[in-house]
C-alpha positions as CSV (number, residue, x, y, z in Angstrom):
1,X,24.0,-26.4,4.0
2,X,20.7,-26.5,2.1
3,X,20.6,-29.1,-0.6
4,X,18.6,-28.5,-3.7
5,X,15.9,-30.9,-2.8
6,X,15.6,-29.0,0.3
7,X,15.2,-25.8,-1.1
8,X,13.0,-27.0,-3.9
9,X,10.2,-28.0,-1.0
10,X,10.9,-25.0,1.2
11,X,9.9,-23.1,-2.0
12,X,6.5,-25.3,-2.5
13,X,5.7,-25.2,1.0
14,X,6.5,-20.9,0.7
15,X,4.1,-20.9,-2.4
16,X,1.0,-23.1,-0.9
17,X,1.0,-20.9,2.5
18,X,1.3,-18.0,-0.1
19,X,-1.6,-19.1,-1.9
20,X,-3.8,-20.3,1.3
21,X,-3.5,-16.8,3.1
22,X,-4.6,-15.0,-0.1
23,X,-7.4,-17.0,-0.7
24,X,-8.6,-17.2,3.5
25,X,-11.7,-16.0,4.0
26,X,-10.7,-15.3,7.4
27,X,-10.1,-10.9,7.9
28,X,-6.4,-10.4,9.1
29,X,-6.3,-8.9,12.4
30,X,-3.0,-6.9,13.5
31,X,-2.7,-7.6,17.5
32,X,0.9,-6.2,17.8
33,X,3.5,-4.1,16.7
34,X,7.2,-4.2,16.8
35,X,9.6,-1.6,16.4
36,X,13.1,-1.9,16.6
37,X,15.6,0.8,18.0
38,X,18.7,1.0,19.8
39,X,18.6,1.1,24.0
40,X,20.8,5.0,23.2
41,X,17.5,6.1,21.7
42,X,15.1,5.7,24.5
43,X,14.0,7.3,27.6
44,X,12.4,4.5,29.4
45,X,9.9,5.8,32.5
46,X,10.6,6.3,36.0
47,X,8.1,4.0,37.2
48,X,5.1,2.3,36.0
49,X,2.6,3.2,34.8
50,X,4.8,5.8,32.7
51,X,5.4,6.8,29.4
52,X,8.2,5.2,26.5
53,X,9.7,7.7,24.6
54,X,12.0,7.1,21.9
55,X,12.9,8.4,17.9
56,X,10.8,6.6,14.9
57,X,12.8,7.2,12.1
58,X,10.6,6.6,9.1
59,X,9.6,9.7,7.4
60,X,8.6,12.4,9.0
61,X,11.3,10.9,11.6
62,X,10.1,11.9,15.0
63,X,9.6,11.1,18.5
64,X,6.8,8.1,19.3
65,X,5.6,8.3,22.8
66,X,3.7,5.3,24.2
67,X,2.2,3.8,27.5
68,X,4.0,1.6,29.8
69,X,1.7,-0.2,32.4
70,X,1.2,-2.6,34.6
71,X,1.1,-5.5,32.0
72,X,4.4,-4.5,30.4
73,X,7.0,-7.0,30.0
74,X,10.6,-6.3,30.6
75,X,12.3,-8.8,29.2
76,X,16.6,-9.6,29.5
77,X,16.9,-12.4,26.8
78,X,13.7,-14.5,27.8
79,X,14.4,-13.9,31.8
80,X,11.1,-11.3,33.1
81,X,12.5,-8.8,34.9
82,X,11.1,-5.5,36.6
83,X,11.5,-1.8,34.9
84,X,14.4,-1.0,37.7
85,X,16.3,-4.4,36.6
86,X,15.6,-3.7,33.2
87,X,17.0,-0.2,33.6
88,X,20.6,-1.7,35.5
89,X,20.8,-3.8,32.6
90,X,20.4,-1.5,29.7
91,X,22.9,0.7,31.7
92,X,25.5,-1.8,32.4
93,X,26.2,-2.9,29.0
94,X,25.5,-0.3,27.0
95,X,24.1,0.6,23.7
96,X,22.6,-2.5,22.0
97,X,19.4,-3.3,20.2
98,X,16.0,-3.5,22.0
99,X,12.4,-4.5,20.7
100,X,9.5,-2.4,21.6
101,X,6.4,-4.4,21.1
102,X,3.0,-2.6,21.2
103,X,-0.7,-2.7,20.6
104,X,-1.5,-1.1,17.6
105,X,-2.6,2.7,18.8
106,X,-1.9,1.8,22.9
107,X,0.2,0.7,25.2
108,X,3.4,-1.4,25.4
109,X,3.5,-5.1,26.0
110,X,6.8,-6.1,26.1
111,X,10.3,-4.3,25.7
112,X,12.9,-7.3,25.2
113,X,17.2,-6.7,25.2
114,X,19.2,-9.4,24.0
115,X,21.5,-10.9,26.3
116,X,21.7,-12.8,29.8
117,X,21.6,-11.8,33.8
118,X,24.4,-12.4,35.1
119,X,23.9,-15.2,38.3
């Protein structure tokens, strides 16, 4: 449980890295994207390289196709796996959430499920 003091410094510390981002002189650079959806909402490729397909829905709601290649991450909690071990997985357990991580305007770095291989 957060004490007031606590809370009283996480709020300074909030403001100052407010106040230092808006005043850096360095430009922003956006190096990734992250979209989350459901594993029931995507067709993930045969093979790699292949093509992600799945539903954006923010307005105009409709479907986002990206690149999956060779430098894709498949990630089962934080255990690398490959696209067919990824695929077993999804399949096994059923509809949960997934992250799709992506350059902005190419392809896919990593597609990450929460959960753990079983040994």
């Amino acid at each position: 449980m957060k004490t007031p003091k606590n809370s009283m410094w996480l709020t300074c510390f909030a403001c100052l890295f407010l106040w230092v981002a808006a005043h850096a002189s360095a430009q922003v650079r956006l190096i990734e994207n992250a979209i989350e959806v459901s594993t029931d909402e995507i067709l993930l490729p045969g093979s790699v390289p292949g093509r992600l397909t799945f539903r954006e829905c923010k307005p105009p709601c409709r479907n986002k196709t990206l690149d999956v290649n060779a430098q894709t991450q498949f990630l089962v909690g934080g255990t690398k796996v490959s696209l067919a071990e990824f695929k077993q997985y999804i399949s096994r357990t059923g509809s949960q959430f997934l992250m799709v991580f992506h350059e902005p305007g190419g392809s896919v770095t990593r597609l990450i499920v929460f959960g753990e291989l079983e040994q």
